[in-house]
N, C-alpha and C positions, 0 to 999 in steps of 0.2 A: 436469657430468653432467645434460644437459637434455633428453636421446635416450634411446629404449631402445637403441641402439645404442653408445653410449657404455658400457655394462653389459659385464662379463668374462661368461662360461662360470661363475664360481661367486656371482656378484651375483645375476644370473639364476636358478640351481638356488634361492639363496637367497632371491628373492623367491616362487619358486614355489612351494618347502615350507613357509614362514611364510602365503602367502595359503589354502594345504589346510588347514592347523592351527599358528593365533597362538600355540598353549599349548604347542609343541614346546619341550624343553629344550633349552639350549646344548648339551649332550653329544651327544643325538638330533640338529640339527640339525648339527652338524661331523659327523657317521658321515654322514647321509643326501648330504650333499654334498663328502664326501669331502675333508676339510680337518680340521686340528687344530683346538680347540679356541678357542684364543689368536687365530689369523688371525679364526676364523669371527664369533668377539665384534668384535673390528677392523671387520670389515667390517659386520654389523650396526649397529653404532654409526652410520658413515660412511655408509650409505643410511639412518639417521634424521636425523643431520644437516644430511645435503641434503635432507630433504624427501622422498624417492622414498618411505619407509617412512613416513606417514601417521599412524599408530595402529595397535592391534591392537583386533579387535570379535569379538563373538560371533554367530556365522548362525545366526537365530533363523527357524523358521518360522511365519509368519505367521498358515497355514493351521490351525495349532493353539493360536494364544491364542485364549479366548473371547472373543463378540461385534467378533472384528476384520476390518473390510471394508475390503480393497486397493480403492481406487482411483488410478487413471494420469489424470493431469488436462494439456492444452496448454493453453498461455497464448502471447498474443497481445498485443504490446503497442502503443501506438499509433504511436512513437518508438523505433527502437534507436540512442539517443545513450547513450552512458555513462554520465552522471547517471542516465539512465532506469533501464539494465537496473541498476548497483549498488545502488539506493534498492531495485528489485525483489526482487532479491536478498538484501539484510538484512533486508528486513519478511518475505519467506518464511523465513530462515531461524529466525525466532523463533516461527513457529508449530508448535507440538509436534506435531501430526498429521504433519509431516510429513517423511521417513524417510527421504527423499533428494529433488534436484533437479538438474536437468540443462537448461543451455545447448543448444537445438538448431537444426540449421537447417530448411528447408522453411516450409510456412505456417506454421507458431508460431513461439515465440521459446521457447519453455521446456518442458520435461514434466517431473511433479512427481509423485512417488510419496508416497501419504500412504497412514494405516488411521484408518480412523472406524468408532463403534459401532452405529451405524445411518443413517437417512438425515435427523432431525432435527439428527445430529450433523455429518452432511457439509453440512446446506444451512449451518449455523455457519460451516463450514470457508470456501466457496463466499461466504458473505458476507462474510468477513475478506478472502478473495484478491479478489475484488471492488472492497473497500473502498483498495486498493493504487493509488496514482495512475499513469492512463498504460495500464490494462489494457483491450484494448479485446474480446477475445474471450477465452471459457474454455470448454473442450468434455470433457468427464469419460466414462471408460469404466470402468467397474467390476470386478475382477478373479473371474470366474467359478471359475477352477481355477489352482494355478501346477503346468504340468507337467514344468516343470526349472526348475532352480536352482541358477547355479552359480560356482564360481571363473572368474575369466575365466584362460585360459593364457597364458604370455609362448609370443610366435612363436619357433622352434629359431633359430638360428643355425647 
């Protein structure tokens, strides 16, 4: 199961009413997806399993913790050799600022969602990701407003 296409008609229902809300009950989740009980647990289990089910998180808005500045940061590295980008990638992942990271293509190699509490605290940020061998550009855009935010949908079938 390495495809969304490999996914049934009730895999699907089921990743799309666990990605609106993680804190659905077994019971609620077999009615909303029209399956008993028994199968629906089966099958949740079996998309954790395999990895498709990930965790469950809480969507926090950002825009309402004090003193927290969204910045979207591309990185650019000198080298996209393997060694390169996984060393990249472990050292980002251990800096707590930040919130998510993403593989991309075009001129960078990376965009990096982090929240810092002001701009002494992002130039921190900015000297750690710096400090990262192999980086050869970093270009930061700051998040003004977030005017949607949202689950992403699985395509119909």
């Amino acid at each position: 199961m390495s495809q969304l296409g490999d996914l049934d008609i009730f895999d699907q229902k089921i990743l799309s009413e666990l990605a609106s809300d993680g804190r659905l009950s077994w019971r609620d989740l077999a009615e909303k997806i029209g399956l008993s009980l028994s199968p629906t647990i089966r099958r949740v289990r079996r998309l954790e399993e395999l990895g498709v089910i990930k965790g469950y998180y809480a969507a926090i808005d950002q825009g309402r913790l004090r003193d927290a500045i969204g910045v979207f940061i591309t990185v650019a590295l000198e080298r996209q050799v393997k060694n390169a980008l996984i060393e990249f990638e472990r050292r980002v992942r251990a800096v707590p600022e930040v919130v998510g990271g993403y593989q991309i293509s075009g001129a960078s190699d990376y965009l990096i969602h982090a929240m810092v509490e002001d701009l002494p605290h992002y130039q921190a940020l900015l000297d750690n990701l710096t400090a990262i061998e192999g980086v050869s550009r970093i270009q930061s855009n700051f998040v003004v407003k977030t005017f949607i935010q949202r689950v992403p949908a699985l395509p119909e079938r």
